[in-house]
ZALUMKOL-583264 format. One record per atom (N, C-alpha, C): y, x, z. Coordinates in steps of 0.001 Angstrom, whole numbers, plus 500000, padded with zeros to 6 digits. Layout:
N
YXZ/...
This chain:
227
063353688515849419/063465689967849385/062370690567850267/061388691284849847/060747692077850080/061383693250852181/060294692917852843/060500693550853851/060040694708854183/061021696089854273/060558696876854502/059448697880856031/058577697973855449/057247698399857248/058151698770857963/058337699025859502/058854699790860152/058091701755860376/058685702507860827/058175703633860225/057659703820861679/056194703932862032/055266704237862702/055137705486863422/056023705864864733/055846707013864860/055204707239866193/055178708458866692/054082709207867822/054732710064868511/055150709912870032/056029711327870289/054893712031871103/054994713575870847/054445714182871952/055360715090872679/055085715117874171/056099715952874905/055646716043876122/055165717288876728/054711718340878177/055244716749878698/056624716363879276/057113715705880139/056740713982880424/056136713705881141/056106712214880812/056999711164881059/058271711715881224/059375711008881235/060148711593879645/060226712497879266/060900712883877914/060019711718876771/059059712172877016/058111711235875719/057976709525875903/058114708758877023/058144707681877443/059395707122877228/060414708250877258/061906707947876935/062586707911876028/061967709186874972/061763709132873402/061217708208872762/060627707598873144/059462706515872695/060225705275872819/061108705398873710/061749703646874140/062984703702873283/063783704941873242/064875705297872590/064538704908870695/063541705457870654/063267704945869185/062949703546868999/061873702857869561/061609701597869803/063033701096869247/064161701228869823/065526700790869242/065988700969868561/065671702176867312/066223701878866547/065951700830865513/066345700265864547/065992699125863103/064753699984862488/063762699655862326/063055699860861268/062404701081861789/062280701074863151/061314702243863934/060473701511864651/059272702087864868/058309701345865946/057560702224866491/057764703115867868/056713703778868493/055253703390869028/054329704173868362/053322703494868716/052547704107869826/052941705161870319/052355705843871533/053194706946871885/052428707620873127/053188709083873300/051902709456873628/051990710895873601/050997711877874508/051689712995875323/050446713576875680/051303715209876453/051110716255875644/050389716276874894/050155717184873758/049579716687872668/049900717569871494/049000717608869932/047804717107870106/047032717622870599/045414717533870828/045463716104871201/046098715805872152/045892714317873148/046123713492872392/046876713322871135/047634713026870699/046669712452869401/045455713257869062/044454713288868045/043992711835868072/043399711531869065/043267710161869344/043692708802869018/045091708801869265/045765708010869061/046289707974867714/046308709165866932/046906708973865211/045332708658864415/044083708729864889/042698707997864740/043438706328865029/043486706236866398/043872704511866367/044146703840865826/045543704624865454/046852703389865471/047127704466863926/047547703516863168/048318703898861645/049542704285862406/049858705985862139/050661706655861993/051662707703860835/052940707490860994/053548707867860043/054160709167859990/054465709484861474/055048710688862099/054724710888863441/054901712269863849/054640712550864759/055807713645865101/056662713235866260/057485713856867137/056988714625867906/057390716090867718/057202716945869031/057964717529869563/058320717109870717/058775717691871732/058418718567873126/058273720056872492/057149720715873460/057888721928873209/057350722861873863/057335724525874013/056705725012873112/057361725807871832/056331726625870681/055552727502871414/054388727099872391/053594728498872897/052733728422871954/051541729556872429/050879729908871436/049872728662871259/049284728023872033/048848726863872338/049111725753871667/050233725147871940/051084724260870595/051127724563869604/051071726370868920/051788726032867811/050488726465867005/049011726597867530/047903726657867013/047735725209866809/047880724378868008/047333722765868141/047903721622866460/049125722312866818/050086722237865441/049211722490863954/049255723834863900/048412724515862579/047343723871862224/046746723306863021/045252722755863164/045468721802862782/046268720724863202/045745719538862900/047223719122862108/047879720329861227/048197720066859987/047137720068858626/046168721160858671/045200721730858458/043892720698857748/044124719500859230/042997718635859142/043610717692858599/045073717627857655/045428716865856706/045271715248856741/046067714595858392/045511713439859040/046709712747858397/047258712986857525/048091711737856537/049088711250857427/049607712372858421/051000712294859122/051979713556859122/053294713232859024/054463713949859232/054243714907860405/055209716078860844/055255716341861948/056701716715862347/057444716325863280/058738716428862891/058842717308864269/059311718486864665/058940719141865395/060490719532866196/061124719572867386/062139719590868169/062524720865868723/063573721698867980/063624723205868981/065057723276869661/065411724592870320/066558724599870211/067222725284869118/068549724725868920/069212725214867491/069497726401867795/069477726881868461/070260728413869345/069373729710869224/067648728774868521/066803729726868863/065977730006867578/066089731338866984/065507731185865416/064751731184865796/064119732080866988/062328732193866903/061649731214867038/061921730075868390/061754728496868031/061420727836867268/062478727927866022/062295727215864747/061445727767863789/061861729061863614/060422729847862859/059149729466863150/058954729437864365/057647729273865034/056926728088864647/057835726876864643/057770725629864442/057353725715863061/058226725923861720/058437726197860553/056707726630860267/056349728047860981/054958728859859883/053628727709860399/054082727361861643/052604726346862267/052735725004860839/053628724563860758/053381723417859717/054558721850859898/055186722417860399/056071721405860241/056719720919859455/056770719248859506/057482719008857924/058586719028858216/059569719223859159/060314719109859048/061274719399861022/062374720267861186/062654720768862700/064086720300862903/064110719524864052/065495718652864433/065736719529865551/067426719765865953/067647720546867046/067610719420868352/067171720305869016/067089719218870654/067816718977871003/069408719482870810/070457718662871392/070951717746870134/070477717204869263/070983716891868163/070809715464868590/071471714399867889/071746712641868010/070085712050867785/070077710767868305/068380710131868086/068901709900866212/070443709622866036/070478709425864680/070555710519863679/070540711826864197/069808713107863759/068548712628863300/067734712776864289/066100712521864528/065910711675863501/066609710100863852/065788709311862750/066166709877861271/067115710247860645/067355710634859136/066300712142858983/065966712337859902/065308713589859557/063433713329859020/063197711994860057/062183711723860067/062337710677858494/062815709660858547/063278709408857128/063111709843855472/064068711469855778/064017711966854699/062505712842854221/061629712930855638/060364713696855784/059167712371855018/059664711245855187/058615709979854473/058547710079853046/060246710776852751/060416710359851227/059881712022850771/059603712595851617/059108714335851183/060242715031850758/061239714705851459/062703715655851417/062520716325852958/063317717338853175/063588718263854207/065141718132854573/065684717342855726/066790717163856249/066650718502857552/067405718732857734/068130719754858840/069908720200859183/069714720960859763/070878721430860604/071301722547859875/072953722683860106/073182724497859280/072322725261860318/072302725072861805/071623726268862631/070200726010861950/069538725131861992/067931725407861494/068289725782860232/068947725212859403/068597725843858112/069227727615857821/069926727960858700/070272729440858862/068912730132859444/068283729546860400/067110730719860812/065998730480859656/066199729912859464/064738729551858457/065290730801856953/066887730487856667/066887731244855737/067194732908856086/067806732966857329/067346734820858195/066263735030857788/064372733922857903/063535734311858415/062900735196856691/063379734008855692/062755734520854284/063457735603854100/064935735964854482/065600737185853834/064565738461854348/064466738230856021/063731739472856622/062190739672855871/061637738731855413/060532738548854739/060059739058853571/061494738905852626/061316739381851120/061750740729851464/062781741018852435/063053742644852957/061851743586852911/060781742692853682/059737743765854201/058954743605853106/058690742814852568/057873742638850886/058327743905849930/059404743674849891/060250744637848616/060034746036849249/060053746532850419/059975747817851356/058509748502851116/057778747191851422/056158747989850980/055912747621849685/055692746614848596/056307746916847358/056239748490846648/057545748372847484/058249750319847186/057678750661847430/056680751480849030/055633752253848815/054764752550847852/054599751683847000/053377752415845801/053664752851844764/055053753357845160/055951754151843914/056300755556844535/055881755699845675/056118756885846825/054654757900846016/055129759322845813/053580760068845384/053153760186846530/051673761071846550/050767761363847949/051531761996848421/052345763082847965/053258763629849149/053910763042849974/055035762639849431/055810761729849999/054964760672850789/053815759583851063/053167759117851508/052645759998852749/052154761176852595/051862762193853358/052789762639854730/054406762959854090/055380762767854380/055785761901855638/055705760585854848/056446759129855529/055827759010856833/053728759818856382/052756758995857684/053301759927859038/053671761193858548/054038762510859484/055482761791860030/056327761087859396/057854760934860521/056789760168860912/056416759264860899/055628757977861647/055222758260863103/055078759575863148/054235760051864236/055311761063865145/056585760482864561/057383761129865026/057666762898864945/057230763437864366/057302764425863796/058997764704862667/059439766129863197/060779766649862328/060062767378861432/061467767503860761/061080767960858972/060566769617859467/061179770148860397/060736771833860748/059235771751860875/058432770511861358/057188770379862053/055984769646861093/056751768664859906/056683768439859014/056010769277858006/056793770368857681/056763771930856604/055808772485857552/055760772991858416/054741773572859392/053143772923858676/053483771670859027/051891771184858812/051162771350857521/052494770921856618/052083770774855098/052004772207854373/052421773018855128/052925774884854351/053868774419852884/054730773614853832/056413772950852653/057257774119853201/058515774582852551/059977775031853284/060594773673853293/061655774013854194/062279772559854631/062919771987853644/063792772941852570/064712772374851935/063909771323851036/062236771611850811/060959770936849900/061154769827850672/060829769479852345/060417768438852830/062216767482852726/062735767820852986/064440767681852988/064562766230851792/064388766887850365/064244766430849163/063244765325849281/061854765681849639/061202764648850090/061508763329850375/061863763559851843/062891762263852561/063806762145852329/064696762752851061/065595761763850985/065584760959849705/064183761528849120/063556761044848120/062802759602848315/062142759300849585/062155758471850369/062486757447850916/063930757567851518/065007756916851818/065540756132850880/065295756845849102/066089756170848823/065416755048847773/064018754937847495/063242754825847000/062743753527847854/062643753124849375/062386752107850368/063737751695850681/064681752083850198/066229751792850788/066488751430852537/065976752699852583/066282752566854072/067248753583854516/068140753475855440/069357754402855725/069212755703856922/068146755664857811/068404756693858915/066577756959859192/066237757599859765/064739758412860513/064341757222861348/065067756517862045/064477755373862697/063898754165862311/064836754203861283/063955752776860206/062404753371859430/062853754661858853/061577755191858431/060254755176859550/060973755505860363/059639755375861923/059051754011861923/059967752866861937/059264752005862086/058575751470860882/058878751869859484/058508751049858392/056916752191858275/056863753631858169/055869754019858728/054633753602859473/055462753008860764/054219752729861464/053750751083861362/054867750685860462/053790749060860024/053161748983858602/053264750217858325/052305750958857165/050928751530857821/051127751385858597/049987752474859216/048616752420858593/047930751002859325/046633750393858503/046157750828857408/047201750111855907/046684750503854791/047174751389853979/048334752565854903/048720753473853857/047974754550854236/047184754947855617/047021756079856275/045208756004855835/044960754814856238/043434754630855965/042642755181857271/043526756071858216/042541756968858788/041844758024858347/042681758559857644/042054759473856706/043041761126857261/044198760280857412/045099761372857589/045949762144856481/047099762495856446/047805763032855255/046951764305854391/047311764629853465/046702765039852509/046837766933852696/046286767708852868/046750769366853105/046975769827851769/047310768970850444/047546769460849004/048911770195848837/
């Protein structure tokens, strides 16, 4: 009967007792074999050059630092996994982990027999996780297609109304609104709630903010329209 490789992995982790310890902890399991650690991604470049690697464990802080080091040298397409360690507690964590390039995010308090099925199912190009990771990950697309579908809607808004939206943006009331535009209120009134209902948004505060992450390419710098 045919023997199966052991699966070749790499931990990286800030700590040199976490990654030395990760490294020995796997060493034990059947059909694992650590072949190094580092202190970081980058350091780490080296050694997946060396040594035939299959995965790479990280255990680090999503700063901005890591999770570029990450992007990068998913990027440079070095014919390894990246199985990346957050806390389950923390969507932004996992998100973070998730957009840099990870194949795949185990929670840090989770079992080494977590870890290994995760890393496992990442060889065979399946995605194993947690309900907490797999809840932020699916928060992160809902908020995503939210803001898609929101601006979307803007290009169904006329120049008025566009005109309109850029003026709450700036925090401006509908009395100050009509002032600018030479509207009566009950005109601007209709407007926004023409608006509201058209971006499905419910109150002046959401409009403020969806406004001002319109800003860039709805305003141009041009400024609303005196039509």
């Amino acid at each position: 009967m045919a023997v199966t490789a052991a699966m070749r992995v790499l931990v990286v982790s800030e700590s040199l007792l976490h990654r030395e310890g990760l490294a020995l902890r796997l060493s034990a399991e059947p059909g694992i074999s650590a072949v190094g650690a580092a202190e970081s991604i980058c350091a780490a470049l080296p050694l997946i050059a060396d040594h035939a690697v299959d995965v790479v464990v990280v255990d680090a802080t999503p700063t901005q630092e890591n999770l570029h080091e990450l992007a990068a040298a998913v990027r440079a397409d070095l014919g390894v996994h990246f199985v990346s360690m957050a806390a389950g507690g923390s969507d932004r964590d996992i998100v973070a982990w998730a957009e840099a390039g990870s194949s795949a995010i185990v929670d840090r308090n989770g079992s080494p027999l977590e870890l290994r099925a995760a890393m496992e199912a990442t060889m065979r190009g399946e995605v194993l996780c947690s309900p907490q990771v797999a809840g932020a990950l699916l928060r992160r697309l809902w908020a995503l297609s939210r803001t898609c579908r929101r601006t979307n809607a803007t290009d169904r808004l006329t120049q008025r109304e566009r005109d309109i939206l850029a003026l709450i943006g700036d925090g401006m009331s509908n009395q100050e609104i009509a002032d600018r535009l030479g509207l009566q209120i009950p005109t601007v009134k209709n407007h926004v709630h023409s608006i509201y209902e058209k971006l499905e948004i419910g109150n002046r505060a959401m409009a403020v903010s969806l406004a001002i992450s319109l800003r860039p390419s709805d305003r141009g710098g041009s400024g609303p329209s005196s039509r």
